[in-house]
N, C-alpha and C positions, 0 to 999 in steps of 0.2 A: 532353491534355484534363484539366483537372480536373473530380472527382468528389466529392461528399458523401463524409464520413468513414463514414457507415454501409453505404455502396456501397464504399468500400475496406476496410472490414471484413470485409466476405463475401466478395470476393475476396484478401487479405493473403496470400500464400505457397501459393497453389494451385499448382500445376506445370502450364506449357504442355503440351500434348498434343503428344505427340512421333509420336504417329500418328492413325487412326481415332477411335477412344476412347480413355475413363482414366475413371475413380472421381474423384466428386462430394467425395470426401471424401480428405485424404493418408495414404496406407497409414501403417500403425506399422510403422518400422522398426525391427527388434532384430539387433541383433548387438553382441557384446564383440569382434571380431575381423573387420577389412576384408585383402580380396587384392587382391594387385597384378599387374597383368601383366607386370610386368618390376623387374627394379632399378631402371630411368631413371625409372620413373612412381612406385617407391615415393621415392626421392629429391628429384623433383620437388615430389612432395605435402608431405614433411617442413620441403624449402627456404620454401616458398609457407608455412605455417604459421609457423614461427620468423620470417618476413618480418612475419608480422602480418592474414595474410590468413586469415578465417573458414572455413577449410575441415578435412574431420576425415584424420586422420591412424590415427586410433583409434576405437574404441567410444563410449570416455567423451567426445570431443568431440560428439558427435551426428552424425547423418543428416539425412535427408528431412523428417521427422516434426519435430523440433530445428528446421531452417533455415525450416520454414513458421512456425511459433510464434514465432521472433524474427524473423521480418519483420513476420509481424502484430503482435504488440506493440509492435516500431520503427515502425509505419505508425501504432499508434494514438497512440504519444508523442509523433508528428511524431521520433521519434530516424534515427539511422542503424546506432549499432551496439548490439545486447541482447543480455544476458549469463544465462540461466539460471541458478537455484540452486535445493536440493530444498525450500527453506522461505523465507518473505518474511523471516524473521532471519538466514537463511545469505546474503538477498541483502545484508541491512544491514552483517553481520561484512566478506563481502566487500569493500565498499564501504571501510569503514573501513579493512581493512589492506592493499588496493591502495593508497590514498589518503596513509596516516600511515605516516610513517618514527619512529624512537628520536629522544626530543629534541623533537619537534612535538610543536602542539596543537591541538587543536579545538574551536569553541564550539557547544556544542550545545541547542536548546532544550528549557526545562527541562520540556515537556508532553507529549513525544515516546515514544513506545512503551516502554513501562519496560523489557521484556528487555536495551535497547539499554546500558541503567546496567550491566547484569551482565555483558556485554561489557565493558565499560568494568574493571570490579573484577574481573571473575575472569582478562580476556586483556590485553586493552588496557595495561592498571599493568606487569605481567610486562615489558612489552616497550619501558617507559620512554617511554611514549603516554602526553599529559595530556586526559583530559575537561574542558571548567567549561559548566558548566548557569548560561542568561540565559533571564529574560521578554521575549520580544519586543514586549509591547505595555510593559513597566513601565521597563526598562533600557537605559542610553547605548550602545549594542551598540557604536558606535565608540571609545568609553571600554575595552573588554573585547578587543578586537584587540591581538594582539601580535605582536613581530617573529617568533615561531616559529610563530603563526597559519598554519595551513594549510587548514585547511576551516570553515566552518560550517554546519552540521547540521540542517537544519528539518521539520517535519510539519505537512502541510497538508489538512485540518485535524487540529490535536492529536490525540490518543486521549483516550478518556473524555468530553471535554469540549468538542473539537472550536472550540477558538480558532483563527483564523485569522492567520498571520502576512504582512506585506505583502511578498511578496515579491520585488515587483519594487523596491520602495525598498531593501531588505535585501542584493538580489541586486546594487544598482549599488555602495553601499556595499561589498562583499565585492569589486567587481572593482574599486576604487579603490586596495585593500589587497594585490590579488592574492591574493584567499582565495578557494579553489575553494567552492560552495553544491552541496551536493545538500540533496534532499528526500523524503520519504516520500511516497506517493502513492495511497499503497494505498486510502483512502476514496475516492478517486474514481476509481480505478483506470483512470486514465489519459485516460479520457474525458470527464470530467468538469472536469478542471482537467488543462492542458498547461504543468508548471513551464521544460523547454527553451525556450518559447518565452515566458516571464516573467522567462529572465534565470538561471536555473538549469544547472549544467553535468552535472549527475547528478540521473535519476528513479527511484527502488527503489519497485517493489512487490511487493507478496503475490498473488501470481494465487491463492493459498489463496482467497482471498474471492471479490469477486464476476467476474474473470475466468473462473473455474473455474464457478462460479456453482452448485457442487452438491453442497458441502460432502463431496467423495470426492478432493479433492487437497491435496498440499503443496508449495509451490514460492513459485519467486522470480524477480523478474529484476531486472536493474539495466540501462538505457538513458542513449547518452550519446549527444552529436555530436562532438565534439572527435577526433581518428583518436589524438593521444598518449597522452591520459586512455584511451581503451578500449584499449590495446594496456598498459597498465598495468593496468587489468582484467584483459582477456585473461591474461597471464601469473602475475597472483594469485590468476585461478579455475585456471587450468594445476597452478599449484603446490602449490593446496589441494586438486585430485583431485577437485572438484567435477563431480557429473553429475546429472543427471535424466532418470527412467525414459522409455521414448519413449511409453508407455502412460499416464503422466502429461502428457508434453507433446497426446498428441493431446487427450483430456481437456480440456483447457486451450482447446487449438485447438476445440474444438466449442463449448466456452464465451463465446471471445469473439464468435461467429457472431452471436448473441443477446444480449450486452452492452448496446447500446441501448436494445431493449425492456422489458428486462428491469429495465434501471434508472429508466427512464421509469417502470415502473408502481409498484416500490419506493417512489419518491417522491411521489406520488400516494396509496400509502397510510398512507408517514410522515409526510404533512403533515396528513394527517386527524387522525393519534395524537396529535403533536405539538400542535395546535391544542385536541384535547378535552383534552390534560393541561392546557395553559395557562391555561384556563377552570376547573378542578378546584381545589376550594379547600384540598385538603390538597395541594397543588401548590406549589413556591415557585419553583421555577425550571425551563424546558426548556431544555438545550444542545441547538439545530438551527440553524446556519446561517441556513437556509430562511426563518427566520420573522423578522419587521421588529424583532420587540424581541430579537434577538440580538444582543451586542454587534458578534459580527464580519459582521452582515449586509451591510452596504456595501460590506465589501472581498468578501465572497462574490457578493454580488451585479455587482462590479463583472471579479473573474477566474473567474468557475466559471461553468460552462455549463447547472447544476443542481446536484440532491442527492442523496443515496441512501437507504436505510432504517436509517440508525445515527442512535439522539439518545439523549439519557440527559434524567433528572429529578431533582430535589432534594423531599424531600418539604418539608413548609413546619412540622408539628410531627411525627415521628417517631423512635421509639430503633431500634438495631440489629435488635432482635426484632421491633418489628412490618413492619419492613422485609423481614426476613427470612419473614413469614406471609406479605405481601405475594405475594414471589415463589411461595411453595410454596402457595399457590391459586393461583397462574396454570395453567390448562389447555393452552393454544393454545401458549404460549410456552415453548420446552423451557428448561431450567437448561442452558448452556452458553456457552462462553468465547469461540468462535470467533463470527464473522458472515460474511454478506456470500453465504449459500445462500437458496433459495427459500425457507428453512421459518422462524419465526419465533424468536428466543431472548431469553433475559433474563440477568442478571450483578448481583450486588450489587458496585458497584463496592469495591475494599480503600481502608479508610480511610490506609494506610501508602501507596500508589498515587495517590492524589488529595490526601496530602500533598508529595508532587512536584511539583503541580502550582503554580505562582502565579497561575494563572489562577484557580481558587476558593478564597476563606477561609472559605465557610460550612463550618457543623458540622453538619447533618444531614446523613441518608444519600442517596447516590446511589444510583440504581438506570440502569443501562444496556439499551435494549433494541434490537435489531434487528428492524425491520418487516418479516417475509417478503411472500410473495402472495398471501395466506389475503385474505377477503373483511377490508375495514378494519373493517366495524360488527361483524363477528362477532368482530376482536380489541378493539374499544373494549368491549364488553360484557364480555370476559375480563378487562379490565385494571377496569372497574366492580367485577365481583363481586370481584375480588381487594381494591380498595380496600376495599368495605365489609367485608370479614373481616377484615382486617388493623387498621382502625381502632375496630374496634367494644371490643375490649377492653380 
């Protein structure tokens, strides 16, 4: 029978009832230490594991808690097999050194979550990995493939700025080449845009953000379909000793229960934001998908299923300082880095940051905000008074 994706959400990795009852909710399982009944079963499980098969042998593999959180996240990516990590960057590292051998390369775009460059310089170089950073919308991408080409690297949408890359012409390209595509996914966090089934082989996201939805976790996963690609995962998170707390994962799991609604109303009150900035005459630009005069609206509107509460703005005449009075009259919207919780934040975007970008050449400041679930006219009026403090002097 199929089902609506928000009716497999609320069901994704609940446990049959094995009798009468069971909990609404899947226990947290903790233990550093499983027993076995015997040698046969402890052997069996070890065989079955090195085979490729998802089952734990140890603590650090996960439980109960674990295997419901990567079904539901597999069921929300349309994937089949997801990889846990304690941060959406520890899912990205992984990603990469499952994926890149010494000698390979990878084309990455160049708008793509910055931390990913410092992987790149602090790990990646060490270990005879080459990065090169392309615009997707500006550059011959099939000019920049080369014979040690092994992956290409995309975010959808960018960070900051939130350019969209076409992914399915991108993605037929790279499998012409035999270039494996993952993608970041973390703004839409999986429901909102489904890259495996635009042609993509690998999804990473941050369930830090709006999976978690409550800004009290850190994690990551990485989802694939291919069974050789995840057993190349599989053995690179093995190696790397990666785990995540089961008090995180359930966390996570309560999260995604309410994903839908939650981003339904998100967007509903970043399109209100979105719209009074673009009307606002110290205004010069809004990066949101969402709205008709964004560049990447057509391709958003033609692979996304919506939007979430991340946009950012360009003022139209401001310096660093009133940018920054800007923020610090804002009330409603806390100073902070992270997004994708119920509560509202703000970021002066770094000018070194959004000169990464090729997506924008303007020279005024950006300001980044996340739209929590506070009433919308109650944040439009925060971000009013903040305008008039900020510009008045």
């Amino acid at each position: 029978m199929s089902r609506h994706l928000h009716t497999e959400l609320i069901h994704a990795g609940t446990p049959q009832l094995a009798s009468g009852t069971g909990p609404v909710n899947v226990p947290v399982v903790r233990t550093s230490t499983l027993r076995y009944a015997s040698t046969a079963e402890y052997d069996d499980i070890h065989q079955r594991r090195a085979a490729g098969e998802n089952v734990a042998a140890y603590g650090r593999h996960g439980l109960e808690t674990h295997r419901a959180l990567e079904s539901a996240i597999a069921t929300l990516e349309g994937g089949r097999h997801c990889f846990l990590a304690p941060s959406g960057l520890g899912a990205i590292t992984l990603t990469l050194l499952a994926l890149l051998s010494p000698g390979e390369h990878a084309l990455v775009q160049d708008s793509v979550y910055s931390p990913l460059r410092r992987v790149d310089h602090s790990l990646l170089k060490r270990f005879g990995i080459e990065l090169s950073y392309f615009s997707p919308s500006r550059d011959d991408v099939a000019s920049l493939i080369r014979p040690e080409t092994r992956l290409l690297y995309l975010e959808a949408p960018s960070s900051l700025l939130y350019e969209i890359p076409d992914l399915p012409a991108l993605s037929a390209l790279a499998q012409r080449h035999g270039v494996i595509v993952a993608t970041d996914n973390t703004w839409a966090s999986g429901y909102l845009y489904r890259p495996l089934q635009l042609g993509a082989q690998v999804s990473i996201l941050a369930a830090t953000k709006y999976i978690s939805g409550h800004s009290d976790v850190m994690q990551g996963a990485v989802v694939v379909n291919d069974d050789a690609l995840a057993q190349r995962i599989r053995e690179a998170s093995d190696s790397l000793g990666l785990a995540v707390s089961p008090d995180d994962a359930y966390l996570s799991l309560r999260g995604i229960r309410t994903l839908p609604v939650r981003l339904a109303q998100h967007q509903v009150n970043a399109l209100q934001v979105a719209q009074y900035l673009e009307s606002h005459p110290q205004v010069d630009r809004v990066f949101y998908p969402a709205l008709p005069s964004d560049p990447g609206h057509a391709l958003w509107k033609r692979d996304f299923s919506g939007a979430n509460g991340l946009l950012s703005f360009a003022f139209r005449q401001a310096d660093g300082e009133q940018a920054r009075r800007f923020i610090d009259t804002l009330e409603l919207f806390a100073i902070g880095a992270s997004w994708g919780g119920y509560e509202s934040l703000v970021q002066l975007a770094a000018p070194a940051r959004l000169a990464e970008h090729s997506y924008y050449d303007g020279s005024q400041p950006v300001v980044r905000l996340h739209v929590g679930l506070e009433n919308p006219h109650d944040l439009i009026d925060d971000l009013s008074r903040a305008f008039q403090a900020a510009l008045a002097h």
